[in-house]
C-alpha positions as MATLAB code, in Angstrom:
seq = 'XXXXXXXXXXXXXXXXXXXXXXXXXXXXXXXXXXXXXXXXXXXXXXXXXXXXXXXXXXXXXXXXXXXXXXXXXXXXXXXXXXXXXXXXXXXXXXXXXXXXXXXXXXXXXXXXXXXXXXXXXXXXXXXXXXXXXXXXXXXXXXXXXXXXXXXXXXXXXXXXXXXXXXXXXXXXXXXXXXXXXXXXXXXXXXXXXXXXXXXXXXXXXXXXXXXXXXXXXXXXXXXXXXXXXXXXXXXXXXXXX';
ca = [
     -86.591  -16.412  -19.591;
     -82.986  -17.533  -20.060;
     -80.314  -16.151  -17.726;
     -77.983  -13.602  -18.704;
     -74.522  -14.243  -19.002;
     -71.902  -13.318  -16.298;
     -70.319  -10.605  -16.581;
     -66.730  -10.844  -18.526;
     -63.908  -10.275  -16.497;
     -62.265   -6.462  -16.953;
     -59.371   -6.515  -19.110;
     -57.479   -5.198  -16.369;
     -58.153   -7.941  -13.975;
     -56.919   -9.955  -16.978;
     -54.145   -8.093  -17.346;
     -52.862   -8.129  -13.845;
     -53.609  -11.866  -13.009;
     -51.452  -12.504  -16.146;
     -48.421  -10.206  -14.974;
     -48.593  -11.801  -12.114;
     -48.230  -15.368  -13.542;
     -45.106  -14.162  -16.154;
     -43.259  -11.448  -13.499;
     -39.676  -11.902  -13.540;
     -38.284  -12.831  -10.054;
     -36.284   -9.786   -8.203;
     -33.268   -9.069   -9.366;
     -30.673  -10.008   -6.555;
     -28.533   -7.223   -4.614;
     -25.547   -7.081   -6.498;
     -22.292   -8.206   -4.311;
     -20.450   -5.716   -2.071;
     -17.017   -4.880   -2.917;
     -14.354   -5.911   -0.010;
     -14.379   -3.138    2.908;
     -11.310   -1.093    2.953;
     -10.426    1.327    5.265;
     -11.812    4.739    5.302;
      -8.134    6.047    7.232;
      -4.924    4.831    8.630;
      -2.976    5.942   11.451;
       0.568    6.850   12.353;
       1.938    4.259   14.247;
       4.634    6.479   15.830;
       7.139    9.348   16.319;
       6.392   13.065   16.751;
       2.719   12.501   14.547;
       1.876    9.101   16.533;
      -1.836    8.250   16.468;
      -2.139   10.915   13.471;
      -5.150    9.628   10.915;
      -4.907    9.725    7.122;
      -7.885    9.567    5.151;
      -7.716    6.658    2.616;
      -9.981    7.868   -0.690;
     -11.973    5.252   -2.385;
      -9.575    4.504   -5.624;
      -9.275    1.300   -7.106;
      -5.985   -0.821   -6.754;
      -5.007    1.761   -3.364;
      -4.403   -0.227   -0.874;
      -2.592    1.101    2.096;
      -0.564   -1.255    4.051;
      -2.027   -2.513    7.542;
      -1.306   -0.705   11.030;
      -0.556   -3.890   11.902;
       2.367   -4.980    9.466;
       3.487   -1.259    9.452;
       4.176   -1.006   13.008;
       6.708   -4.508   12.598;
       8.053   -2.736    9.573;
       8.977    0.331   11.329;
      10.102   -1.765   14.645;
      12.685   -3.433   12.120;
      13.591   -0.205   10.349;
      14.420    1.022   13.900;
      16.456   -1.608   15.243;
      18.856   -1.223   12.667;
      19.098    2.416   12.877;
      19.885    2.275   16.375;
      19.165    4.823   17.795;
      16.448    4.021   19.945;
      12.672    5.042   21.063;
      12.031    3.541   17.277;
      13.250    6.144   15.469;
      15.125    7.003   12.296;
      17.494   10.156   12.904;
      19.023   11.521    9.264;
      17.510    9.034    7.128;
      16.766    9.466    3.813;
      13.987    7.437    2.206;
      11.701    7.391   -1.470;
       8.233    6.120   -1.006;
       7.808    5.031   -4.951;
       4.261    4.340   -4.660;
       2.991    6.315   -2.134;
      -1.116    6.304   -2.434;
      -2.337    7.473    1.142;
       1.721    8.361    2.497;
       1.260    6.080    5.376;
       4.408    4.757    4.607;
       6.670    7.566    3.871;
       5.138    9.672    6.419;
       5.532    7.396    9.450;
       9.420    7.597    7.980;
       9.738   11.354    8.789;
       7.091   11.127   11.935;
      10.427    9.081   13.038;
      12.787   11.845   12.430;
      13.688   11.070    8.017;
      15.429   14.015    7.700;
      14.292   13.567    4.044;
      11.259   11.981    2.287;
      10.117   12.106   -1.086;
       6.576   10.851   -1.601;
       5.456   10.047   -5.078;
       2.282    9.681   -6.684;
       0.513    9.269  -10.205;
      -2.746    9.980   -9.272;
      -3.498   13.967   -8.769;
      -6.342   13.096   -6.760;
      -3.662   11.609   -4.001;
      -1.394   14.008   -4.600;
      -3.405   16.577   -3.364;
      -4.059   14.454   -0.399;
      -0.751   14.305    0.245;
      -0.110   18.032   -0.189;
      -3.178   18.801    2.433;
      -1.557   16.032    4.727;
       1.718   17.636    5.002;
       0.576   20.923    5.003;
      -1.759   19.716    8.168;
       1.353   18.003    9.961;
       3.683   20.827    8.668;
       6.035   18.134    7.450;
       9.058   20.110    6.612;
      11.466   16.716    5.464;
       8.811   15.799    3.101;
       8.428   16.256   -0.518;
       5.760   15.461   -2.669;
       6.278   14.483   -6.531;
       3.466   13.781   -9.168;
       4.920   11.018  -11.558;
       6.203    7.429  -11.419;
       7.958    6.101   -8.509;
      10.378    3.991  -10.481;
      11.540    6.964  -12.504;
      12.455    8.878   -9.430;
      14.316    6.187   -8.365;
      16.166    6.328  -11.725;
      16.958   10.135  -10.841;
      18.571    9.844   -7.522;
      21.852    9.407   -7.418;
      23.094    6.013   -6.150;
      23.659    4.573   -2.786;
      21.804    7.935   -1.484;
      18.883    6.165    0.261;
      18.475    4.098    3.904;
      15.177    3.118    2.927;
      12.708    2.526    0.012;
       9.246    1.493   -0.060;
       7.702   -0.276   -2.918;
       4.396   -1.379   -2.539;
       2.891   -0.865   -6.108;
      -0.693   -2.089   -6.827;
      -1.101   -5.940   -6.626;
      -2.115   -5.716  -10.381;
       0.305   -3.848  -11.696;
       3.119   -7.107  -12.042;
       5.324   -5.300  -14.454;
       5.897   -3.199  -12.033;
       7.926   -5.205   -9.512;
      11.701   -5.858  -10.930;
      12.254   -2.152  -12.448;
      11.167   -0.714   -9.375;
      13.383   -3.291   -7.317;
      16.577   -2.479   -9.684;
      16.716    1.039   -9.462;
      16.009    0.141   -5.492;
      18.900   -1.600   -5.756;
      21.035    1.446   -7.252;
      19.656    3.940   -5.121;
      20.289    2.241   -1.653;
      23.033    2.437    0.726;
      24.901   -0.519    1.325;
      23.571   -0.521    4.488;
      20.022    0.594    3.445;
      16.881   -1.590    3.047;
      14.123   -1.727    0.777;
      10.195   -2.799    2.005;
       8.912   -4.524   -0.604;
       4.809   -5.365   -0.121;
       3.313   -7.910   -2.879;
       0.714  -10.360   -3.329;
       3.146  -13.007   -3.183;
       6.360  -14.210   -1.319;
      10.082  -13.331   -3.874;
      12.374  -16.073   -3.741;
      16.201  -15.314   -2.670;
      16.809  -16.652   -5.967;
      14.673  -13.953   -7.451;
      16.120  -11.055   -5.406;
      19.488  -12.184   -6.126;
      19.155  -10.966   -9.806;
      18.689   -7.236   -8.189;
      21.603   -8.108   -5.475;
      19.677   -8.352   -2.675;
      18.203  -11.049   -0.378;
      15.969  -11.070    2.145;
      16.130   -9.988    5.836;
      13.207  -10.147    7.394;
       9.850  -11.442    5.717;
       5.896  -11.415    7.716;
       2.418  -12.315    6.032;
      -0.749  -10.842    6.930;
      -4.020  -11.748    5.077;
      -3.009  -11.320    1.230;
      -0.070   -8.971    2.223;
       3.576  -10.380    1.724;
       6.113   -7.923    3.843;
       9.745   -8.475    3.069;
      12.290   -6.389    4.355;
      15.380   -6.768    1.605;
      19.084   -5.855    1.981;
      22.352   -5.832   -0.016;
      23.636   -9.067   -0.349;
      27.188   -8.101   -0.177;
      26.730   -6.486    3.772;
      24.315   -9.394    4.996;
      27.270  -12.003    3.544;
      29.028  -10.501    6.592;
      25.992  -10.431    9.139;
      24.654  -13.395   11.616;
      21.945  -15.157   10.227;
      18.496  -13.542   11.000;
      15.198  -14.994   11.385;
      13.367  -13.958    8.250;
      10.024  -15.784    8.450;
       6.572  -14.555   10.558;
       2.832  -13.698   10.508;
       1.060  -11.014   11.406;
];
């Protein structure tokens, strides 16, 4: 009698040794975005050691304990006044994101401080912060920083902070001319940017630089009217951090 024929193969054993021949290889973890802090601290003054919650926005990028504390050790050595900090000042943080900036200004004794912001996420940040740290010499403004510098009147500000987002190029010589008009002659402007500003670039806003750090991607300059450091000693201008 002739044998019977094997069995066929089930079309589902078929089916899976054939997926298992043409399966596409596992799609790799997409890339993590660079880690930024989830809070900064105030370096010093009446809120020293105070945290501020950074919120996860793109282009906010709040400038480094690290390079703030040397900012704020410059800022007080020209005030003068000793234990680092800045009795009477007025100051306009243009681009304020988390505050750190203008904050650590009236932690230092600003007797004014206006904090703006675009975002109305951030702003309400801001709002909660100052409510929290009952910052009185604070004010908080939704709109754009280079506008309010526009508004004030001039040569009513010891100190302006511009640190818009690394992106945002256009940004950089309207903010530093109406720095420029706003600032006491014997003010100073902190201007944060991807890259280091010539003295021949700064001259076109009539300033020049003072002091200047780098840390990571961050350029720090501190800037100054040219016309009162013509009449100053030379200062070191150059440093890392």
């Amino acid at each position: 009698m002739p044998q019977k024929a094997a069995p066929a193969k089930s079309s589902r054993s078929a089916k899976t040794s054939k997926s298992s021949k043409t399966a596409k290889p596992a799609t790799p973890a997409a890339a993590k975005r660079p880690s930024r802090p989830s809070e900064v601290r105030i370096i010093g003054g009446e809120w020293k050691r105070t945290r501020l919650s950074v919120a996860d926005k793109p282009g906010l990028r709040p400038t480094p304990d690290r390079v703030r504390e040397t900012l704020f050790n410059w800022l007080a050595s020209l005030a003068g006044a000793g234990g680092g900090e800045l009795p009477g000042w007025q100051c306009l943080d243009a681009f304020a994101g988390t505050g750190a900036l203008g904050l650590e200004a009236a932690s230092r004794g600003a007797a004014g401080v206006l904090l703006c912001e675009q975002d109305a996420a951030l702003v309400a940040q801001l709002q909660a912060a100052k409510t929290k740290l009952k910052a009185e010499a604070v004010r908080i403004e939704r709109g754009n920083g280079v506008t309010a510098l526009e508004r004030v009147a001039a040569g009513s500000l010891d100190a302006v902070f511009l640190d818009p987002p690394f992106e945002s190029t256009a940004l950089y010589e309207p903010a530093l001319r109406a720095a420029a008009r706003a600032l006491r002659s014997t003010g100073s402007v902190y201007l944060e940017a991807p890259r280091r500003w010539s003295d021949e670039e700064l001259a076109a806003f009539g300033l020049v630089g003072f002091r200047y750090l780098k840390a990571g991607a961050v350029h720090a300059h501190l800037l100054r009217p040219a016309a009162v450091l013509a009449t100053l000693p030379l200062q070191p201008a150059q440093g890392t951090a």
